[in-house]
N, C-alpha and C positions, 0 to 999 in steps of 0.2 A: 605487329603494330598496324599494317594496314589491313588486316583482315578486323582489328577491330574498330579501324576508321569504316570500312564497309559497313559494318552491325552498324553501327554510329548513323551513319549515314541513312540508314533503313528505318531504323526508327523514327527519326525524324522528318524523315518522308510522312511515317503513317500519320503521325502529331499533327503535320503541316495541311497533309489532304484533308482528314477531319476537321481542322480550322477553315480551310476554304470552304468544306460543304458547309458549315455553320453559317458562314460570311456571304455566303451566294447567297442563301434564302433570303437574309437580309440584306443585301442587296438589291435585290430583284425587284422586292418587293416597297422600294420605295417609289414613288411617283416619277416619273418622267422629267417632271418638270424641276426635281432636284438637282438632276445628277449632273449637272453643272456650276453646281451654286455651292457653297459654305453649308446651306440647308441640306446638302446630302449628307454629309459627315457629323452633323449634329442627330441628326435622325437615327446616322447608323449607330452611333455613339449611347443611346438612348434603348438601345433594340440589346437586350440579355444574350439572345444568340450571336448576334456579331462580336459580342464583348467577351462572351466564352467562345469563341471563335478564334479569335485576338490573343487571347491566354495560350490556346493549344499550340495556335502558329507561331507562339510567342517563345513556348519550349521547345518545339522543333527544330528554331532558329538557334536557340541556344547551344541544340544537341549536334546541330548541323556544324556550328562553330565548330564544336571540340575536335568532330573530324574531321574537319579540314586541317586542324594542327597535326596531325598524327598521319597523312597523307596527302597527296599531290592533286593540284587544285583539278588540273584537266583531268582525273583519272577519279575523285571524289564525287565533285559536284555532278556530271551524268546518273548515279546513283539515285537521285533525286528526282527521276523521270519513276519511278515504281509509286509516284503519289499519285501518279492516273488510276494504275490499277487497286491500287488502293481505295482509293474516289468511288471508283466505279461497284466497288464491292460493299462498301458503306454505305452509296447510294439504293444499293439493290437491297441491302437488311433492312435499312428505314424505309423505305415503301412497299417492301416484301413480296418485291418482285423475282424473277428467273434471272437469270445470267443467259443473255443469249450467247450462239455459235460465235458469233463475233466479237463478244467480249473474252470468251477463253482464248482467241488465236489473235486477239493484243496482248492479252496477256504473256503469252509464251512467246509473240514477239518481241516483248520487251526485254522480259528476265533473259531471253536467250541473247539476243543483240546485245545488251550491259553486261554479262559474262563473258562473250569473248572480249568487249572491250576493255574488260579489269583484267584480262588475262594479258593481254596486248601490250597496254598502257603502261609507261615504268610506275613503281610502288613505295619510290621512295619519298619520304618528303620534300615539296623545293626550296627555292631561300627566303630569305625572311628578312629582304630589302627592298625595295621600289624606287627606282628613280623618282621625283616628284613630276617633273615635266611628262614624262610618260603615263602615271597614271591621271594626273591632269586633265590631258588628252584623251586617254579613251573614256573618263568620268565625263569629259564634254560632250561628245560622240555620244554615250546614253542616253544625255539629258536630254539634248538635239532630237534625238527621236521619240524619245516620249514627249516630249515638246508639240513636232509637226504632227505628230498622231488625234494629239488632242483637238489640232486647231481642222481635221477634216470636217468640212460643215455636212450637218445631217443629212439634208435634204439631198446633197447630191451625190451622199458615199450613202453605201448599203453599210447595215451595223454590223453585218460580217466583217466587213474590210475594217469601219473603224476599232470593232474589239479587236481584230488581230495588230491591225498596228500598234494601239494602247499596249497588247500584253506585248508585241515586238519591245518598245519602249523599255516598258520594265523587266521585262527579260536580261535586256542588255543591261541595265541598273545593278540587277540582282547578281549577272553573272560578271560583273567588273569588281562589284560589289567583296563580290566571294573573293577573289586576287585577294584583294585587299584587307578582308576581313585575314585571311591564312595567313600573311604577313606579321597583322599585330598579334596574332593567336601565340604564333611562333615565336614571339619576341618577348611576349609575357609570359612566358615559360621559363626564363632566363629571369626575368627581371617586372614587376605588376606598374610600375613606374612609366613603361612605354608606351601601357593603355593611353596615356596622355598625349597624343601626338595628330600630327597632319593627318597620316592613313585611316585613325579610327573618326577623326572629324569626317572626312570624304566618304567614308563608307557608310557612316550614319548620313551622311545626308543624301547618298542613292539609295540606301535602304527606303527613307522616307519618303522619299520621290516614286521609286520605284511601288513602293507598297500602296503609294494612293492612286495610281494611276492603274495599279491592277485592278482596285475597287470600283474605278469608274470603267474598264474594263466587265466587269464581272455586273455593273449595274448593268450594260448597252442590252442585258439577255441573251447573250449568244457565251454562253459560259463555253460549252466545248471547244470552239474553236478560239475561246481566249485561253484556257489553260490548255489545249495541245501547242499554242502557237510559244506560251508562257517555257512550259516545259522544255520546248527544242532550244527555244533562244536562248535559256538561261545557259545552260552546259556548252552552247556550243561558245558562245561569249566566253564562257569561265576556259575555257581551254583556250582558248586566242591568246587571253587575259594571260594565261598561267605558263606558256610559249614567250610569248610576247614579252609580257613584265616581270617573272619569274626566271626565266630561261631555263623552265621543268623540259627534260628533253623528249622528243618525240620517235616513236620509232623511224628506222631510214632505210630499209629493205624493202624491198619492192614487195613480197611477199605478206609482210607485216603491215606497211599501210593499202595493199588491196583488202584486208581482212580488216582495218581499222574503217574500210569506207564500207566493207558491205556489213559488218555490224552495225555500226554510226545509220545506216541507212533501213536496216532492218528492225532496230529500236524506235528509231520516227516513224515507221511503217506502223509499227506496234500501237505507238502514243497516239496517232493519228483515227486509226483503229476503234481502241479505246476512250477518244473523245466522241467519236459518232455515237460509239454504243452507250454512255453515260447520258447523250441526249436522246437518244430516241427512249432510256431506261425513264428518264427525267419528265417527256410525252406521254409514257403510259400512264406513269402515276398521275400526273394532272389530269387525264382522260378519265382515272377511276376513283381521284377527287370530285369532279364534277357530276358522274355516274352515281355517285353515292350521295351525293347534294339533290340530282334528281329524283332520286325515290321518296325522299322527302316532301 
């Protein structure tokens, strides 16, 4: 069962990263003066890539559910980090670029770092109850930060800092999110009657939170350092989340969590890695966009 929450898990990575490169273009490419307005999301709404965009993410999200039910949130949702390399390998066939040095040793930093972690991590499923006050709480805690992220005024934060706070934000959404989604997965399993409840009200409503603020994220143009910053938060949230509100247990040998931290640490090394390389890959092609607009 949880090797095929993994596979589960993998594909929905690949779904999910392909929606995002759909959704960045359009993104980007909407005017400035949008992307703080209603008129950004009408626009994007309007734009066929962002909308097959939306579709992909849309089944990824759906696939990503299933395994979360079949597996343990903090030991799932990490899996989730292999949509960089993904990204990055999508991005390099549509503009038919190389794969630079630096994009192979994220990559093998990643896969390598979330293999010892699936080995580490326990594999069982966790429980499939929530205090309400507790998830409350950290559902508030998300919003909070995607909240104060948004309110940084342009002029005096650089768009690095505001997109990573933005994907901080929704990171945290996504990966409370996830708790919470495992809960009713788990409970509709037993019973389709419990989809009706407080958990999937909350969770739908950080999803949406969360997914629009990645957008405004992903418009500021610094996509790499919104989806590396996206990527780490989500999982390391969702394992708080799945500790915390779950009571999934954690390794407790000294042994076992030095090798949970230098994986954990060698997987972000990885994703971090791999966002540089998807922007500099994302620079060449506009360079021989523009190259090829010149000979004309």
């Amino acid at each position: 069962m949880f090797v095929l929450a993994v596979l589960l898990a993998v594909v929905a990575a690949l779904l999910i990263a392909f929606g995002a490169e759909l959704q960045e273009h359009a993104a980007v490419g909407v005017g400035s003066g949008y992307r703080r307005s209603l008129g950004f999301f009408r626009t994007l709404l309007h734009d066929p890539r962002w909308v097959a965009g939306g579709i992909l993410a849309g089944l990824g999200v759906a696939v990503h559910v299933v395994a979360l039910t079949k597996g343990p949130v903090i030991a799932i949702q990490p899996v989730g980090s292999v949509g960089l390399l993904f990204a990055v390998g999508i991005k390099a066939v549509i503009d038919r670029t190389r794969l630079e040095g630096r994009a192979v040793v994220g990559s093998v930093a990643v896969v390598a770092g979330l293999a010892v972690l699936l080995t580490l991590l326990p594999h069982g499923a966790g429980a499939a109850s929530v205090r309400f006050i507790n998830a409350a709480v950290a559902a508030a805690c998300a919003l909070a930060a995607a909240a104060a992220a948004l309110t940084l005024p342009e002029r005096a934060v650089p768009a690095e800092i505001r997109a990573g706070g933005a994907a901080l934000g929704a990171g945290m959404c996504f990966g409370v999110a996830a708790a919470l989604v495992a809960v009713v997965g788990r409970r509709a399993e037993q019973s389709l009657s419990t989809l009706i409840s407080w958990q999937t009200v909350l969770a739908v409503i950080l999803l949406i939170c969360g997914g629009a603020v990645q957008q405004l994220a992903y418009g500021m143009g610094r996509f790499a350092v919104a989806y590396a910053v996206l990527l780490t938060a989500d999982p390391v949230t969702a394992g708080f989340a799945g500790v915390l509100l779950l009571g999934e247990p954690m390794p407790t040998t000294p042994g076992s969590l030095a090798g949970l931290s230098l994986a954990a640490f060698i997987a972000v090394a990885g994703v971090v890695i791999l966002a540089h390389a998807r922007a500099a890959n994302n620079t060449r092609a506009q360079e021989g966009q523009r190259a090829d607009l010149d000979r004309y």
